[in-house]
N, C-alpha and C positions, 0 to 999 in steps of 0.2 A: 403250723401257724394258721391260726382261723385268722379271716379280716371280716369285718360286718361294716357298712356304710350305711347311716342312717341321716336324712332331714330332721336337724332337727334347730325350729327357729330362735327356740329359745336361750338357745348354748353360742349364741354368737361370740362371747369372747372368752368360754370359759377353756380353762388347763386345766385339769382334775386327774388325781389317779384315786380310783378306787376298789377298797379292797375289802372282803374276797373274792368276790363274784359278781358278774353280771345280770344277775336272774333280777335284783330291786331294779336296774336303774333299766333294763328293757322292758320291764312290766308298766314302768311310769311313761313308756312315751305311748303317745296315742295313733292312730294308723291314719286317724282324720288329720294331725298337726302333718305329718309327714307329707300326705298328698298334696295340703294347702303350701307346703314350702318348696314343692318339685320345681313352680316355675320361677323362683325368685333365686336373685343371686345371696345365697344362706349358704353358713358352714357348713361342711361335713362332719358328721362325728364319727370319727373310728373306730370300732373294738376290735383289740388283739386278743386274743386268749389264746395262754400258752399250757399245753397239755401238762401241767405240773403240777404239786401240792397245792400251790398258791394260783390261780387266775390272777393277771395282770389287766385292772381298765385303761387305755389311754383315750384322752378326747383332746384331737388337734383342728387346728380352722383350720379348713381349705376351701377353693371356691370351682364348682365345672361350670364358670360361664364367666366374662369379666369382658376388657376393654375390646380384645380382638376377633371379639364374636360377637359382640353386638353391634358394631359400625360394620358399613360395606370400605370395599377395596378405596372409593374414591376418597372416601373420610378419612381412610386413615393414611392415604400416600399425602393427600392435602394438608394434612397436619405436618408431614418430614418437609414437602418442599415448598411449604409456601412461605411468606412473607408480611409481618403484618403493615399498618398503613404506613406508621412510621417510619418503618425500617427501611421500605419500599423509596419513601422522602428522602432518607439519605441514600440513596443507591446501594442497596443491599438486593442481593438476590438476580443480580446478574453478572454479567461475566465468566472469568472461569471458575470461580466459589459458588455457583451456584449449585443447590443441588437436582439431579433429573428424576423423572421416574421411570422406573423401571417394570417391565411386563415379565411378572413370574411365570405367566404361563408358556411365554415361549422355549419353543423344543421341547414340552412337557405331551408326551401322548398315553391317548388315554388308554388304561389297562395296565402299562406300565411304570411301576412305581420303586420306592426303594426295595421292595422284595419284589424279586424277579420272580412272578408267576404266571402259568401259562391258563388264559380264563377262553373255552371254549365260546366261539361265538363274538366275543370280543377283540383278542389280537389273536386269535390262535383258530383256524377253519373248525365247524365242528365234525367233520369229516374229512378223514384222509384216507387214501388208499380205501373206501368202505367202509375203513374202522370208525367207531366213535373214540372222539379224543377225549379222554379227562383232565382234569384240573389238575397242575403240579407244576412242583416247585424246581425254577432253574438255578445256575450255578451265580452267585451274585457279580453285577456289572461295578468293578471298582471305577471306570474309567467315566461314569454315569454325571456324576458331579461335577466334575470339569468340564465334561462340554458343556453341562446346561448354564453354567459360569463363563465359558469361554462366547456361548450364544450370548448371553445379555449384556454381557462385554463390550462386543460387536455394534450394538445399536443403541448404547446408552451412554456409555464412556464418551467423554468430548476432550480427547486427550490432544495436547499440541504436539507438532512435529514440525521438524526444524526444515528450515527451505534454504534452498542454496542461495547464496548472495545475488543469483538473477532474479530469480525468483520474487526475493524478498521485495516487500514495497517501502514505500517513502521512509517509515519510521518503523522498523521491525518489523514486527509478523501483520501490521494492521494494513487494511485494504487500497487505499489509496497507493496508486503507482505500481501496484500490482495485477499481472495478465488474469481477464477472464475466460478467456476461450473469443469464438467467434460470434457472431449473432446468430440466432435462430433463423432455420428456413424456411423461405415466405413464397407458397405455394409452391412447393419442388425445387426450389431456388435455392442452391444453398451458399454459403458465403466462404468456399474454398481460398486458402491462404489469406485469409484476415485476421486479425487479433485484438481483442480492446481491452483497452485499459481504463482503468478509474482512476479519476483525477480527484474526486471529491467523493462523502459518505459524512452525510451529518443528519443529526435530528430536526425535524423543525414543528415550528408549532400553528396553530391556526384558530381562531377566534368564531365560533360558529354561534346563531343568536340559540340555534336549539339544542345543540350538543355539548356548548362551553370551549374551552379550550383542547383540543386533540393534539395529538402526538403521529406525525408520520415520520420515515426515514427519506430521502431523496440523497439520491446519485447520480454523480456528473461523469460521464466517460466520452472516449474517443477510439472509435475504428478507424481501421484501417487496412492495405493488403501490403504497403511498404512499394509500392510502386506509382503512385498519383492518387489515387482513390483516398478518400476521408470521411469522415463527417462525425459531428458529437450530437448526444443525445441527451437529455434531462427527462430523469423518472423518477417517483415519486409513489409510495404503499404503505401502509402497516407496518408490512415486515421489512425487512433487509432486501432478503431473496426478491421481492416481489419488486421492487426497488431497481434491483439491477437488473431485474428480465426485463421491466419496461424501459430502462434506458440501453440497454443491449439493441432493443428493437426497433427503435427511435433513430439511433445513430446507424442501423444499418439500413434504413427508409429516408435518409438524407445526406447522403453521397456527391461528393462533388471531385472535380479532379482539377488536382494542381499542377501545371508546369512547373517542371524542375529544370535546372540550368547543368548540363553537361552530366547528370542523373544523379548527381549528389550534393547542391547547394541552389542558391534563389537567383536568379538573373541580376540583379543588382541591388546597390541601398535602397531601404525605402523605410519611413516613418509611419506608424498606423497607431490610432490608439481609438478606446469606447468607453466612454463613460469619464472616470478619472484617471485609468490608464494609461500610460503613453511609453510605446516601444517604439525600440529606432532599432533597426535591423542591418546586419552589415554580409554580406556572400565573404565568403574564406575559401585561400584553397585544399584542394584535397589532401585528405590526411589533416588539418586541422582539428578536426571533430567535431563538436557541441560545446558549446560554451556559453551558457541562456541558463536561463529560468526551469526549473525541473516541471512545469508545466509544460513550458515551450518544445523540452525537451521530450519529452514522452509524444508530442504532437508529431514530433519531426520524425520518429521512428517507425509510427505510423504510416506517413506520409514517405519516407523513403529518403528524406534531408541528412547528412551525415555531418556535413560541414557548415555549420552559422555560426554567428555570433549575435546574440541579444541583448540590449539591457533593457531592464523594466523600472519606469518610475511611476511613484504613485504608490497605491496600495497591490504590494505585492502575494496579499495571500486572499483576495479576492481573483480565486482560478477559471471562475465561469468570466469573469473580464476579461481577463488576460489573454483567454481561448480565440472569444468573438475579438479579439483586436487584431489576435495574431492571426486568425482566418482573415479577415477583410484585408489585412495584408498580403496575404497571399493570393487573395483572390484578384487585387488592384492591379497588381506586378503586373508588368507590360514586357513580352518577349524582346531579345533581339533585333526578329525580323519585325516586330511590328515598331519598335523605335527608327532601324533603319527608312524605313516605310511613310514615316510621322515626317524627318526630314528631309526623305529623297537626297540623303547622303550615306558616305559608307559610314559602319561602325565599326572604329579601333579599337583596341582594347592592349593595353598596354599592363604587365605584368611583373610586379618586383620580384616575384620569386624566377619570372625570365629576364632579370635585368633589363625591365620594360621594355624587351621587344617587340615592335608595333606585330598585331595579328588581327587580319581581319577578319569580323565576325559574322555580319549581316550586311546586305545592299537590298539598296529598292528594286522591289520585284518589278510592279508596274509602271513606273513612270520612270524617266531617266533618271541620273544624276544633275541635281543643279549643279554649275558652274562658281567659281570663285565671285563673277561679276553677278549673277543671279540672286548672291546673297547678302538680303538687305543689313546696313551697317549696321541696326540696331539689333539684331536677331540675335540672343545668347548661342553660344555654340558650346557654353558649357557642360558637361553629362552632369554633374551631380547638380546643376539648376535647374537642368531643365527634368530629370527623375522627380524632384520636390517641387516640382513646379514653379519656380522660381525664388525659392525660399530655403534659408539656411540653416540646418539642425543646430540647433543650439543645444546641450546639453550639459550639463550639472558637471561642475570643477570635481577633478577627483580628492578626496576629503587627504588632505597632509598627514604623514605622520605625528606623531607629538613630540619625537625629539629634533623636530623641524625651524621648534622653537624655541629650543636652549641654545646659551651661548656656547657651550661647548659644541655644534652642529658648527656655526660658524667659524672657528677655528680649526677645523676640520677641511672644511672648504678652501681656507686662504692657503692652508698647509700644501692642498691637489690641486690649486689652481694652477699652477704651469701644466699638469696633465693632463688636463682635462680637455676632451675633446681634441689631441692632438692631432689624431689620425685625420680628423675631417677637417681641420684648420688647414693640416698641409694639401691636401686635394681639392679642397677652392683656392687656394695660394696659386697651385697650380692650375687651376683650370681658369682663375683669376688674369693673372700675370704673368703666369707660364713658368714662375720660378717661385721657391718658398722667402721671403723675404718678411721683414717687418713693417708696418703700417706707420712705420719712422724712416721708412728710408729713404722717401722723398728728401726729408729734411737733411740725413746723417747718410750717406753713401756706403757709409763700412758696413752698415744692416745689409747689405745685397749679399744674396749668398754666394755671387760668383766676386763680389770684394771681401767677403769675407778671409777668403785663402790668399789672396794679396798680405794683406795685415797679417793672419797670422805667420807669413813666411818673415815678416818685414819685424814684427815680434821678434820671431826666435832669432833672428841675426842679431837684433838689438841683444839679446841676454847673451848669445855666445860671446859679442864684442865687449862687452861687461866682465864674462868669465877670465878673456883675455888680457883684460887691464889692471884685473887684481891678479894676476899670478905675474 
């Protein structure tokens, strides 16, 4: 089998078979057409000739130059991942559809190719032992392609992986309410047993006279080491990343420490609120838990608070508010000793889960104890008026259910009304009047429970003397 390749420009689209020979149709081409088509992308014409009676012409197009050798690397991975304007308008080409680029040339070394050969000088010394080395061929690398696959794997793929339910943030696999590590170290300083978390990750925009409308990302977090220590930070970038290094670093350059109350809840109620926010904050006892706002919540784990209760009114999904209210809160809290201190009296503290057994908590360090006569008749000596400063929380009716107001609800009610509340009717009866009676017995005497067993003895005689009189 002879092959002959020939330029030739003016056979661009032709199929011909010609027979017998090729001696006319190579004498017709010229050697000047041929040079002038070297550099253009021009068919090739083939001849076969086959050693037999008959020579066979075939002329096929083909091309040795085309789309992926005339564009460089960038042109042509720009074209796989990019996005045009519009596309871009609806939010195409981010996310996890997006497509990456990929670096072929990693783990590619040079001399090393699909044929495994040894090129003096290049990957192979050109002296060894004395000898000179020659060129030759080694045993082929099956396992060659896999790794260079297994390599761009590695650092291209953006594959998801599943995070355990701690792990996880607010809604799925997305960043809010999920741990970053600690803050970076600032000058040898490093922030051992800290942790922050992101509260917030949104886009925002910004109106510039010379650059138009821009696009940054900004993130809201909160450090902390779980023992008093705090503080949140606002950062703002380009990127994501750049985003959260600068708010990482912010919250660990604004540190403040919060008194805690017995090292796991807040010294007492207190109300705080910023802007349109307004929290009212309640101490629980231990083993309670968290019971707030998933903002509040992530603050308080931070901070080292196990046991609160929250509620938030107002616009609950504004989290940089809710942060600063619930900080000024905890910053206003007034200990213990400094409340004993304020009234140079002791502080009780009376506990339902101890069957409000009085305990006391705090006395004035400095100055005596006032006396009973010392204190003026008007002085409130109430704790939750004088915590709020002499004002009372008022807060939002809790919203009814709806079968609250069917009439089948109230017949319901009339049906339980003798049971309701029994237990505690008989325990002011008696702590009352020292006996369970009716609030008719002033009137009717047989209501007394200790005339009750009078009657009934006086009852059942009447029916035996009855049973009697008919037999």
């Amino acid at each position: 089998m002879l092959s002959l390749k020939l330029w030739v420009p003016k056979l661009a689209g032709a199929s011909t078979c010609f027979r017998p020979g090729i001696s006319c149709l190579l004498s017709s081409l010229k050697v000047q057409q041929c040079h002038h088509a070297a550099g253009r992308l021009t068919p090739v014409l083939s001849v076969l000739v086959q050693k037999q009676d008959k020579a066979v012409l075939g002329i096929q197009p083909s091309r040795n130059a085309g789309f992926f050798t005339n564009m460089s690397a960038n042109e042509l991975w720009k074209g796989v991942t990019g996005v045009s304007n519009a596309g871009r308008k609806r939010g195409r080409g981010r996310g996890a559809g997006v497509k990456r680029r990929r670096d072929l040339n990693r783990g590619q070394v040079i001399g090393v190719g699909k044929v495994n050969m040894m090129w003096p000088g290049l990957n192979a010394p050109v002296l060894r032992n004395g000898e000179l080395v020659r060129q030759q061929s080694q045993p082929r690398d099956e396992q060659r392609e896999s790794r260079l696959q297994a390599i761009r794997d590695q650092f291209t793929d953006q594959r998801s992986f599943k995070l355990t339910p701690l792990e996880r943030g607010w809604s799925g696999n997305r960043l809010p309410g999920r741990s970053i590590g600690p803050p970076d170290a600032v000058d040898f300083e490093t922030f051992e047993g800290f942790d922050t978390t992101v509260l917030e990750l949104k886009t925002v925009f910004s109106m510039t006279a010379t650059a138009g409308r821009t696009r940054h990302i900004s993130c809201f977090a909160v450090t902390g080491n779980g023992a008093g220590l705090v503080g949140y930070g606002l950062g703002k970038g380009n990127t994501g990343m750049a985003a959260i290094k600068q708010c990482k670093r912010r919250a660990g350059q604004r540190l403040i420490y919060v008194e805690r109350c017995d090292g796991h809840t807040v010294f007492h109620d207190f109300f705080t609120r910023f802007a349109a926010v307004r929290i009212f904050v309640e101490r629980r006892p231990r083993g309670h838990g968290l019971q707030c706002h998933r903002a509040i919540r992530e603050i308080c784990h931070r901070v080292g608070i196990s046991d609160l209760y929250a509620k938030v009114e107002g616009p609950t999904d504004n989290v940089q508010s809710i942060t600063k209210a619930f900080f000024l809160g905890l910053l206003r809290q007034r200990t213990h000793q400094q409340l004993a201190d304020e009234k140079r009296l002791h502080l009780v503290e009376l506990r339902p889960e101890a069957d409000n057994y009085p305990r006391l908590v705090a006395s004035p360090g400095g100055a005596p104890v006032r006396s009973k006569e010392q204190i003026p008749a008007d002085e409130e000596l109430d704790f939750q008026l004088h915590i709020f400063e002499g004002k009372v929380p008022l807060k939002m009716p809790p919203k009814q259910p709806f079968y609250m107001k069917l009439p089948c609800y109230q017949t319901h009610l009339n049906k339980v009304k003798h049971l309701k509340n029994q237990e505690q009717v008989r325990v002011s009866l008696l702590a009352e009047h020292g006996e369970v009676r009716s609030f008719l017995a002033d009137q009717y005497p047989e209501c007394r429970a200790a005339s009750a067993a009078l009657w009934a003895e006086k009852r059942q005689a009447a029916e035996d003397d009855q049973e009697q009189d008919e037999m």
